[in-house]
N, C-alpha and C positions, 0 to 999 in steps of 0.2 A: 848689563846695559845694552840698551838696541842700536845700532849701526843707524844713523843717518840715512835718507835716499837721496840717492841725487836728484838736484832739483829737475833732470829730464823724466824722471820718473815721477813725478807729482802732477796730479791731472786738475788743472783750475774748472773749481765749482761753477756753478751758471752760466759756462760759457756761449754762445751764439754758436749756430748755426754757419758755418762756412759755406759759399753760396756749392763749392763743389759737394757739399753733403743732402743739399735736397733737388728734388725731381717736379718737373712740370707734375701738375695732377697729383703732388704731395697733399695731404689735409693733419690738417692738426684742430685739437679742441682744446681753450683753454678750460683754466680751473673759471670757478664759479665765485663769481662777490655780491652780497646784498649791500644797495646804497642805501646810506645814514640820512640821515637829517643833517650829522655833523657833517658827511659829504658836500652835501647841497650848500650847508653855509659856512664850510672855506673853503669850495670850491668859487661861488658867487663873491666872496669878498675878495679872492687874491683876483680874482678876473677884473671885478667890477661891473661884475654882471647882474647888476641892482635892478631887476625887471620886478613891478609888482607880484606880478604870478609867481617869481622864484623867492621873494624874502617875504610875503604877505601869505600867514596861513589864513587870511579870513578871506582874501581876494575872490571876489563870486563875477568877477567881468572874463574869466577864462572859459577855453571850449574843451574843458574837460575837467573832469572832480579831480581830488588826492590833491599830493603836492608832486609836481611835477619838476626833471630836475633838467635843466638844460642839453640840448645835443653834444655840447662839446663835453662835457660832464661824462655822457658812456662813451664818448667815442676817446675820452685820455685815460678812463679805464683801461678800455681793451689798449690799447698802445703800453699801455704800463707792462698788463700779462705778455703781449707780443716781447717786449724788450729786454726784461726778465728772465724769458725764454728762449726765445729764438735769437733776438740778436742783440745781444749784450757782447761789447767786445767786438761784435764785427760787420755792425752796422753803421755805417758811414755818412749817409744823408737819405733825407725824405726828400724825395724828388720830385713827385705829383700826383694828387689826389684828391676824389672823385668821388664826394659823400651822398648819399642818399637817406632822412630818417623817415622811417614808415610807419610808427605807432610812438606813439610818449612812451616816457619812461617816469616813472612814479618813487619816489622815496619808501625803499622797503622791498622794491623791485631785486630780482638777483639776477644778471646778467652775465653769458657766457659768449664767445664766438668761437665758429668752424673759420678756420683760414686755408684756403687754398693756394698753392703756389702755380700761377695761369701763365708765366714768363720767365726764362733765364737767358739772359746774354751777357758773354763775355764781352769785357769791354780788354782795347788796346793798353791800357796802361795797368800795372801792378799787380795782375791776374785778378782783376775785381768785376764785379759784374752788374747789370740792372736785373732788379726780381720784383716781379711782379705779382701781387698777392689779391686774391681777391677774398673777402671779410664779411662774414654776415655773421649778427650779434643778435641774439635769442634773449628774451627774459624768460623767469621761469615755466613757464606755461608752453615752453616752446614755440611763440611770435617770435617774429622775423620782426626786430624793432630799428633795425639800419642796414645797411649795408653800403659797403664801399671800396674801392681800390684803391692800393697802394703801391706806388713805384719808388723803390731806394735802389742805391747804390750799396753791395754787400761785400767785403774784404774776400781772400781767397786764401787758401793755404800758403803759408810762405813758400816761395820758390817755386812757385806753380804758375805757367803761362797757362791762356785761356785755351 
């Protein structure tokens, strides 16, 4: 029979990024997602984002062909891989952010982003700090289809002043 670990010895899956684990001028890439059709419409129905151009495949008054799928659509993608990844567990609040989209994004499209870390400061309270991220989101073809900064509030190692 196998002995038990103590549960200090067990390392939680998925966890986040502790702000004292990453460095200004860090970059990370996340994984890569093709958006569905099914994307587009439960993303457009739980929103209510009922635009002609996002639930009409026949709509011919847009300024671009395909089916096109909302900004907010890649940019709660990449927030998904961000949070999943980096900060699950020790990410605290979205603080403020500063979006830019620079090409459409199309149903079928597969979209990734590079995120850099541009800011750390410790704040006075609970060893936590603001991080500052700056995000630019590729589709396949390698276009630059967004880009944007983000400011959160990030937990710290227990017991650790700033």
């Amino acid at each position: 029979m196998t002995e038990a670990k103590s549960p200090a010895a067990v390392q939680r899956l998925a966890q986040g990024f502790y702000w004292q684990d990453i460095a200004t001028g860090q970059r990370f890439d996340t994984f890569r997602r093709t958006i569905t059709e099914t994307d587009l419409v439960n993303f457009t129905g739980v929103t209510g984002m009922l635009e002609a151009i996002f639930i009409d495949a026949t709509f011919e008054g847009g300024a671009m062909q395909g089916r096109p799928v909302p900004g907010a659509l890649t940019y709660t993608l990449i927030e998904g891989f961000i949070l999943q990844s980096m900060i699950q567990g020790t990410g605290l609040a979205m603080l403020e952010l500063h979006q830019k989209i620079l090409r459409p994004v199309l149903v079928g499209d597969t979209i990734h982003a590079v995120i850099e870390i541009v800011d750390i400061r410790p704040t006075s309270q609970h060893g936590r700090a603001v991080v500052t991220s700056s995000i630019d989101v590729f589709n396949q073809r390698e276009e630059k289809v967004m880009e944007y900064s983000a400011t959160r509030l990030l937990a710290g190692r227990s017991g650790t002043l700033p």
